[in-house]
C-alpha positions as CSV (number, residue, x, y, z in Angstrom):
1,X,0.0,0.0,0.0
2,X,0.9,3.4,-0.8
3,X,1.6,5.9,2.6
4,X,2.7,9.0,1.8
5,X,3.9,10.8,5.1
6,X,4.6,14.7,5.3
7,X,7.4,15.2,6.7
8,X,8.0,18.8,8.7
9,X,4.9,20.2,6.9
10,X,5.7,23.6,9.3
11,X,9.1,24.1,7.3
12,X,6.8,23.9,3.3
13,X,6.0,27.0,1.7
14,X,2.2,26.5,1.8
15,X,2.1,25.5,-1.5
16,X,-1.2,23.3,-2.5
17,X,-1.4,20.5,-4.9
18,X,-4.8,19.1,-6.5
19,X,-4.7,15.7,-8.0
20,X,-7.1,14.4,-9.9
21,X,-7.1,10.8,-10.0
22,X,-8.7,8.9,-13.0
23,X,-11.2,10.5,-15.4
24,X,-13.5,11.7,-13.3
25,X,-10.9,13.6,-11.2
26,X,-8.9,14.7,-14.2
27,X,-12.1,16.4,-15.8
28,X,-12.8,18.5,-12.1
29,X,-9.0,19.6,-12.4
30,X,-9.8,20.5,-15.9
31,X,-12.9,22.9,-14.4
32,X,-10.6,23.7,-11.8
33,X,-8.2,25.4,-14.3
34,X,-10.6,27.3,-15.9
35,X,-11.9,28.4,-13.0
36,X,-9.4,29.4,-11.0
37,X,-8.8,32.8,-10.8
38,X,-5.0,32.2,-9.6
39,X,-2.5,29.0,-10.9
40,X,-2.7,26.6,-9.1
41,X,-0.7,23.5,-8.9
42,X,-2.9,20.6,-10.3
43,X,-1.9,17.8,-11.3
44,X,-3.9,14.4,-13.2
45,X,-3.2,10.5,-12.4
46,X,-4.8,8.1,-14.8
47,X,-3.8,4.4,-15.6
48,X,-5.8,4.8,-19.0
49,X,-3.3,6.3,-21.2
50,X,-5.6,7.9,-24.2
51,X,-7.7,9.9,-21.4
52,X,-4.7,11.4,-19.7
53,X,-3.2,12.5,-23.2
54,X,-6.2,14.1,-23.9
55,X,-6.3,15.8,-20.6
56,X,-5.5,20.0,-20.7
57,X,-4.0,19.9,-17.7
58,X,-0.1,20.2,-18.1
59,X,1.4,17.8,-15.1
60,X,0.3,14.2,-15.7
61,X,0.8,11.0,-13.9
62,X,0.3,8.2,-16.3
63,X,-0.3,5.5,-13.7
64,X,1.1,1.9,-13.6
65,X,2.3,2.1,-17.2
66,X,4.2,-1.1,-17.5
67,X,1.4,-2.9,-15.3
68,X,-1.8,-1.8,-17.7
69,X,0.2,-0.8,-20.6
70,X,-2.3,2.1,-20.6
71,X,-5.1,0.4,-21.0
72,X,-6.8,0.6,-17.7
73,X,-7.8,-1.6,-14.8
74,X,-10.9,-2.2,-15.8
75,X,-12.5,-1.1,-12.4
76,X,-10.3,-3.5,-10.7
77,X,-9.4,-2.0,-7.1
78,X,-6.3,-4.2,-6.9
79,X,-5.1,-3.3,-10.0
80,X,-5.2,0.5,-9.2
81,X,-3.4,0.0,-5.8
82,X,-0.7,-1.9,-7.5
83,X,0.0,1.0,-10.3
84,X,0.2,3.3,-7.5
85,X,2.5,1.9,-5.9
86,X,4.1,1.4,-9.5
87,X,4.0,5.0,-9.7
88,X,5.0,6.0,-6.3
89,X,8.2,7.8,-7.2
90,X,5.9,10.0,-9.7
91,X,3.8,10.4,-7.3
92,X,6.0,11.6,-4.5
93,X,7.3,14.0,-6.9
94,X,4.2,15.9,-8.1
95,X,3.4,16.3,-4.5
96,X,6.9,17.3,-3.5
97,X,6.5,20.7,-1.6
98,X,2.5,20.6,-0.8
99,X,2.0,21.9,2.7
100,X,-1.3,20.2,1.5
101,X,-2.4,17.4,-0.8
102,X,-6.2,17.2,-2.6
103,X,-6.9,14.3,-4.0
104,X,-10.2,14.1,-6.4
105,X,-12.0,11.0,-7.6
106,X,-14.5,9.5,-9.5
107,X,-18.2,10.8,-8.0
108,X,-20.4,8.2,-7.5
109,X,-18.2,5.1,-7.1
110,X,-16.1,6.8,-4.0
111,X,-19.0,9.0,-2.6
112,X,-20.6,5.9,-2.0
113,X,-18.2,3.4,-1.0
114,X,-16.6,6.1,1.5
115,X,-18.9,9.2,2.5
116,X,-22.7,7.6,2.1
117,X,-22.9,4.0,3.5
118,X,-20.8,5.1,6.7
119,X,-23.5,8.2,6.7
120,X,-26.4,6.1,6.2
121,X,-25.8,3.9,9.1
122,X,-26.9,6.0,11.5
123,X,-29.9,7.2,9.5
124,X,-30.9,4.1,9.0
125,X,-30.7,3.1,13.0
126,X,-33.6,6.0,13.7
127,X,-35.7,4.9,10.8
128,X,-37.1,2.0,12.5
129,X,-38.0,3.9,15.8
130,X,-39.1,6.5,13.8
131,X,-41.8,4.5,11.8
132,X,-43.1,3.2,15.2
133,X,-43.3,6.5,16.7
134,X,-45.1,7.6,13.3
135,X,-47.7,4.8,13.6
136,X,-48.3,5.0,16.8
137,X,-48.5,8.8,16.8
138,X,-51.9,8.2,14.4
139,X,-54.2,7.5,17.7
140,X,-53.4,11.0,18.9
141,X,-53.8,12.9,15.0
142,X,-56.7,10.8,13.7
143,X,-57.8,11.4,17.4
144,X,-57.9,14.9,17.5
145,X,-58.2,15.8,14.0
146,X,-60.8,13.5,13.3
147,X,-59.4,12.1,10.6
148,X,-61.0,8.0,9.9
149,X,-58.0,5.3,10.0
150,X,-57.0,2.4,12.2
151,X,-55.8,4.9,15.2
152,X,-59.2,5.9,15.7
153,X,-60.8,2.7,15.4
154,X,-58.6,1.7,17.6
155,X,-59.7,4.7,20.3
156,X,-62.7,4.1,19.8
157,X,-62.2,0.1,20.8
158,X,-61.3,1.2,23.9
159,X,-63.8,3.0,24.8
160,X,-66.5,0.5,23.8
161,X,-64.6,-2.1,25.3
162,X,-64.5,-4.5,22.1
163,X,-61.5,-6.6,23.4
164,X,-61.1,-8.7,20.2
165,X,-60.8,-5.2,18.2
166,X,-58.4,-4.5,20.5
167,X,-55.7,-7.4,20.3
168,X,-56.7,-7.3,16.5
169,X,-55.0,-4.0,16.3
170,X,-52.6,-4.3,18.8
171,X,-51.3,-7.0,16.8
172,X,-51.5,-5.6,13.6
173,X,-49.5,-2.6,14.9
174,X,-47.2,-5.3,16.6
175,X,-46.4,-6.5,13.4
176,X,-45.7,-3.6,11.3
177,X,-43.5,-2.6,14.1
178,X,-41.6,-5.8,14.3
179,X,-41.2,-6.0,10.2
180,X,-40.4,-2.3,9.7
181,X,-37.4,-2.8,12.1
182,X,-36.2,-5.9,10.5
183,X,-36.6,-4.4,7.2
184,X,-34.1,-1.5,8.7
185,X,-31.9,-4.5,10.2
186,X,-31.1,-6.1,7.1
187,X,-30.8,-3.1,4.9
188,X,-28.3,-1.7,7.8
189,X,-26.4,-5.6,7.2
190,X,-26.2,-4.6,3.5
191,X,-24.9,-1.8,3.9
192,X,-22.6,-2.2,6.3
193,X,-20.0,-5.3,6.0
194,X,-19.1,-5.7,9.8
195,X,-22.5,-6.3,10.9
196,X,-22.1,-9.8,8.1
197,X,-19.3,-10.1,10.0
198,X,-20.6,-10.3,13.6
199,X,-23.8,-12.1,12.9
C-alpha cells in the first residue's frame, strides 16, 4: 500500500497540490483550471493512457504504465493499488512541496463506497423507531383531527370495550413494528460489512 507521510509540513511554503485521479478527477481539475482565478498547482493521475493525453492539464501521472500498458484496470481496485504503488516515485514528486495534498475521484463510485454507506448507518438506525413512533402517533392525530384510520378505530375500541378489536389492532400494529425494524436490520447488514461479520 501506498503511505505518503509529510514530513515537517511547518518548514513547506504552503504550497497546495490538487490531484485528480482517473477521469472523473482529471475532468474537475480540468474545471478547476478554468476556473481558478490564480494557478494553481494541479496535477492528473490516470492508468488509462488515451484519457490522460487528452487531458488540458499540463502535469500528468500516467499511472502503472508497465502494469496496464495504458489500457486501464478495468474497475479493478487491486489493480489500481498496484499502479500506485508502481508509480510511487511520480507520485511523490508531483506532491513534493504541498503543505497540502487534494486528491479528487470519481463521484459516485467513491462517494458511496466512502462518505454515504458510513453516513447512512446512523440514518438508517432512527428509521425503525421512527416509523413506530409515526404509527403510533396516528391514535393522537386521527384522534384529534378526526381524521377516519386504524388509530381511531382503535380509540374508539377502547372505549366501547371491544377486546377482540383490540388485540386485533394491537397485533396488527405489533407487526408492522416488528417487520419495519427488521426491514431497517437487514438493509443496515447490506450496507454495512461488519455487521455480516458479527452475525
Amino acid at each position: 500500500m501506498l503511505e505518503i507521510s509529510p514530513q515537517g509540513l511547518s518548514g513547506l511554503p504552503g504550497k497546495i497540490c490538487l490531484c485528480g485521479i482517473g477521469a472523473a478527477g482529471t475532468k474537475v481539475m480540468e474545471e478547476v483550471l478554468l476556473l481558478s482565478p490564480q494557478p494553481a498547482s494541479v496535477c492528473a493521475m490516470n492508468l488509462d493512457a488515451r484519457l490522460l493525453n487528452a487531458s488540458a492539464v499540463p502535469c500528468k501521472i500516467h499511472l502503472g504504465a508497465r502494469l496496464t500498458r495504458g489500457l486501464g484496470s478495468g474497475g479493478d481496485a487491486s489493480v489500481g493499488a498496484q499502479a500506485a504503488c508502481e508509480s510511487e516515485s511520480s507520485i511523490l514528486r508531483a506532491l513534493e512541496g504541498s503543505a497540502l495534498a487534494v486528491l479528487v475521484a470519481g463521484p459516485f463510485r467513491t462517494v458511496w463506497k466512502h462518505a454515504l454507506r458510513g453516513g447512512l448507518i446512523p440514518a438508517l438506525s432512527y428509521l425503525g423507531p421512527a416509523f413506530a413512533a409515526m404509527i403510533t402517533g396516528s391514535f393522537v392525530v386521527e384522534t384529534c383531527f378526526q381524521v377516519p384510520g386504524m388509530g381511531q378505530h382503535f380509540v374508539n375500541a377502547t372505549t366501547d370495550r371491544d377486546y377482540f378489536l383490540i388485540q386485533g389492532l394491537v397485533l396488527f400494529y405489533g407487526i408492522l413494528i416488528v417487520a419495519a425494524n427488521l426491514g431497517v436490520d437487514l438493509v443496515q447488514m447490506a450496507v454495512n460489512p461488519r455487521l455480516r461479520k458479527e452475525s
